[in-house]
N, C-alpha and C positions, 0 to 999 in steps of 0.2 A: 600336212605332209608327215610330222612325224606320226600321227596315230594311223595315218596309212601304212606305213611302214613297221610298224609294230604289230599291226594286222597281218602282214607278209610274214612277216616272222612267226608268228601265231599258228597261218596256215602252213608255212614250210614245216615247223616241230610237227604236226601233224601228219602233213603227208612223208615226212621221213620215218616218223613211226611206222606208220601204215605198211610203208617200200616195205622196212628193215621186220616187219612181223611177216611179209607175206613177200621175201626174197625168194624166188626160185629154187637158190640152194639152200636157203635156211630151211624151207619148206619139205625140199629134197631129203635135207640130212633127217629130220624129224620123221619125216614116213618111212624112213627107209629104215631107222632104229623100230620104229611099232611092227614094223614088216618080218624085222628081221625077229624082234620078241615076239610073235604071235606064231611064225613058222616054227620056231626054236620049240617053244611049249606046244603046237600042236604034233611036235613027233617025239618030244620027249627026251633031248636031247639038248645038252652046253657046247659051248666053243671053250675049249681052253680050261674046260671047267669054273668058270664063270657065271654065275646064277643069271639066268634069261631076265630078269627085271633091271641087272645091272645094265644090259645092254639100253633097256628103254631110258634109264635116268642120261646113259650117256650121252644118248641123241637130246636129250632135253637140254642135256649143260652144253652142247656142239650148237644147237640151234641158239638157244641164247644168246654165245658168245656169240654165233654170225649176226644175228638179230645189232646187241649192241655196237658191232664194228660198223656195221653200216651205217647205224644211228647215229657213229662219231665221226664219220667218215665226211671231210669236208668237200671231196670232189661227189661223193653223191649228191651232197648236198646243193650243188654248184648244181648239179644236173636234173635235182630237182624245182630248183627256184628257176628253170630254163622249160621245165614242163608247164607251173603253173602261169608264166609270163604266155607262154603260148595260149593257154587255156583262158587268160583273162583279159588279152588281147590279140582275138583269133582272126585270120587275115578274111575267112569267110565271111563276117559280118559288114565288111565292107564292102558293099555293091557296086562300084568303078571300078573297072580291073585296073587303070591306072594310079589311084590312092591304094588299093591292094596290093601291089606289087611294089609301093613305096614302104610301107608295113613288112612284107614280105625280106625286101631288103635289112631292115630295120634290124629284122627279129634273126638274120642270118646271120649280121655282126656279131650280135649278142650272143648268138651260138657259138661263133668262132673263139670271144671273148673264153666264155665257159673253158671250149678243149686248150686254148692256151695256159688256165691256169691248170687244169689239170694234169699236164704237159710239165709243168714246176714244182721244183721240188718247195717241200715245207722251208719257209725263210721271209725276210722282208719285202723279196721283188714279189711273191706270191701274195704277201696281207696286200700290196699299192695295188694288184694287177685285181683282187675280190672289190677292193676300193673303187676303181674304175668301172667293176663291174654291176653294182650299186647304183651310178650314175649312168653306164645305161641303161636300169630298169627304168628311173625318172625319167630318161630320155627316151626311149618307147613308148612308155604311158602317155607322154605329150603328142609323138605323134601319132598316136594312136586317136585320140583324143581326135585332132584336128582332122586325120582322116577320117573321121564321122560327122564330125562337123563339115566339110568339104560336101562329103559324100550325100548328107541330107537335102544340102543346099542345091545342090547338082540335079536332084528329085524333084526338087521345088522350082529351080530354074525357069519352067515353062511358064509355070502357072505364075511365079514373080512378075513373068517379061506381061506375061498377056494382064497382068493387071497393070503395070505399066503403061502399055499401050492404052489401056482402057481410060485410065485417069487421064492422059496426057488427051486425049478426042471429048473426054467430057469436059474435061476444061477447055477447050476450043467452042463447043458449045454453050455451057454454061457465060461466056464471057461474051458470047453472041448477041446472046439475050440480055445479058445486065445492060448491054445498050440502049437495048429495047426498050426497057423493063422500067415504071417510074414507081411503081407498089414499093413502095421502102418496104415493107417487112419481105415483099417478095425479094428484093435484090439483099438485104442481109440471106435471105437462106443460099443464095447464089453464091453468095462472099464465102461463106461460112462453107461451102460444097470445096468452093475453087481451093479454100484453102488447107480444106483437108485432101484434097486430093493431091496439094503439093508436098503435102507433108511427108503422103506414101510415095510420090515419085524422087523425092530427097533420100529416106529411106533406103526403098532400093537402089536407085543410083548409090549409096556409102554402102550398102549390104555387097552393091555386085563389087567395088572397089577393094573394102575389105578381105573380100573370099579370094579377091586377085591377089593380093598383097599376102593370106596364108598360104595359096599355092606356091608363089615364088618362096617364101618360107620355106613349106614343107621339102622344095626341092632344094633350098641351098642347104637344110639339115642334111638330106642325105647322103649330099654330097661332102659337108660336113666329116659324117659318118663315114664314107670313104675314104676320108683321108689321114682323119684322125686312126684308124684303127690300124693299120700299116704302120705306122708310126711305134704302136704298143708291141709290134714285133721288134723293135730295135730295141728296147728296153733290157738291159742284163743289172746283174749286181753292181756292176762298177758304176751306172749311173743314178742309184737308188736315191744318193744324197746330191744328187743333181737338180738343177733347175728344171731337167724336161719332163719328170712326171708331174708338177707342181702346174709345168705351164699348159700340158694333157685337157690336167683335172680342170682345169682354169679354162682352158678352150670348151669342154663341154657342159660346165654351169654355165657359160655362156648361152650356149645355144639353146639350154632349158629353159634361161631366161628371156631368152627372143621369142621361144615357142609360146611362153607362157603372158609374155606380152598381147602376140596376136589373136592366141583364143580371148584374154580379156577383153579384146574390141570386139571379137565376134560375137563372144556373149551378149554385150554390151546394146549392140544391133539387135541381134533375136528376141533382147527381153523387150524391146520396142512392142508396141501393140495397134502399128499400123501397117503389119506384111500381111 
């Protein structure tokens, strides 16, 4: 987690660069000094008497300083760590409109999150409120995560059931026949069929149980996330040294840690090598 997280950081210096080199008005001021130096010298003429190259340094040292303000600017900042969460957990990749629309929720919180701290002014409610906001990048990522896990399984569903059904009829036959059957090495391969075939219907039966059990998950997170976020609205100065940002932050390591429970059984299931 943390070298995830450092990685975010990594890309956010980055793409805050980037913004703050190729701001609209940083951009603006910078062409508009070349524009204004190249007309100046193509008729031969100053402003104020002022040498026409003065003007081009000027727009360089105006662009600059827009350049660095934005670079330090922590609500950009906020706004951009809110582009790349979109970008690396994008609702289109998930194929169920109804785990998309869970994502979808998800990522609107976190949006709201964002314009509340940028809404505050510079102070301690504002570092708890970036704090929270932190926690739900972890908590998107999870369910993000699980809505692709949901989502593949959902793809698979068919073909899980009809192998299912498959295993469950040849084992009615296979068991047919071992009655039949007095060849010892023929009724070991019989045994040895029946009992791999129980193995994939145990399988799936804990796969389909499991993926029931991250649904109900995924939907008590969000609801989770409904309720907790409404909450971050009551938050002012007066209750900073309070117990209820502490019990906040407390409620949704929680929840990361319930998420990150159920993908472990999920995983758990999939690395099996009899679906």
């Amino acid at each position: 987690m943390q070298e995830e997280k450092q990685a975010l950081e990594q890309r956010v210096q980055r793409a805050l660069l980037q913004y703050a080199l190729m701001r609209p008005e940083s951009a603006g001021v910078l062409a508009f000094s070349f524009l204004l130096t190249f007309v100046l010298s193509l008729f031969d003429t100053a402003i104020f008497g002022i040498p026409n190259a003065t003007w081009m340094i000027v727009g360089i040292v105006a662009y600059l300083a827009l350049a660095y303000s934005s670079y330090t600017d922590t609500d950009i900042a906020h706004k951009v760590v809110e582009s790349l969460l979109r970008d690396d957990f994008t609702p289109g990749d998930i194929g169920d409109e109804e785990l998309r629309a869970y994502l979808e929720e998800a990522l609107d919180y976190r949006s709201r999150i964002t314009d509340l701290i940028t809404q505050r002014p510079d102070g301690a409610l504002k570092v708890q409120l970036e704090g929270m906001a932190n926690q739900f990048d972890e908590w998107i990522e999870e369910i993000y995560t699980m809505a692709q896990r949901l989502d593949e399984y959902r793809g698979e569903r068919q073909r899980l059931h009809n192998g299912f059904v498959k295993a469950e009829q040849q084992n009615k036959e296979y068991k047919k026949r071992l009655a039949r059957v007095s060849d010892e090495q023929l009724r070991a391969d019989l045994e040895r069929n029946i009992e791999n075939n129980d193995r994939q219907i145990k399988t799936i039966q804990l796969l389909e149980a499991t993926m029931a059990r991250a649904k109900l998950r995924l939907e008590d997170t969000i609801t989770a996330m409904a309720t907790i976020y409404p909450q971050t609205l009551l938050l002012d100065a007066k209750n900073i040294d309070s117990s209820r940002y502490d019990r906040l932050a407390q409620e949704i390591a929680d929840e990361v840690d319930e998420l990150g429970d159920v993908l472990y059984a999920m995983d758990e299931v999939y690395a099996t090598d009899t679906l």
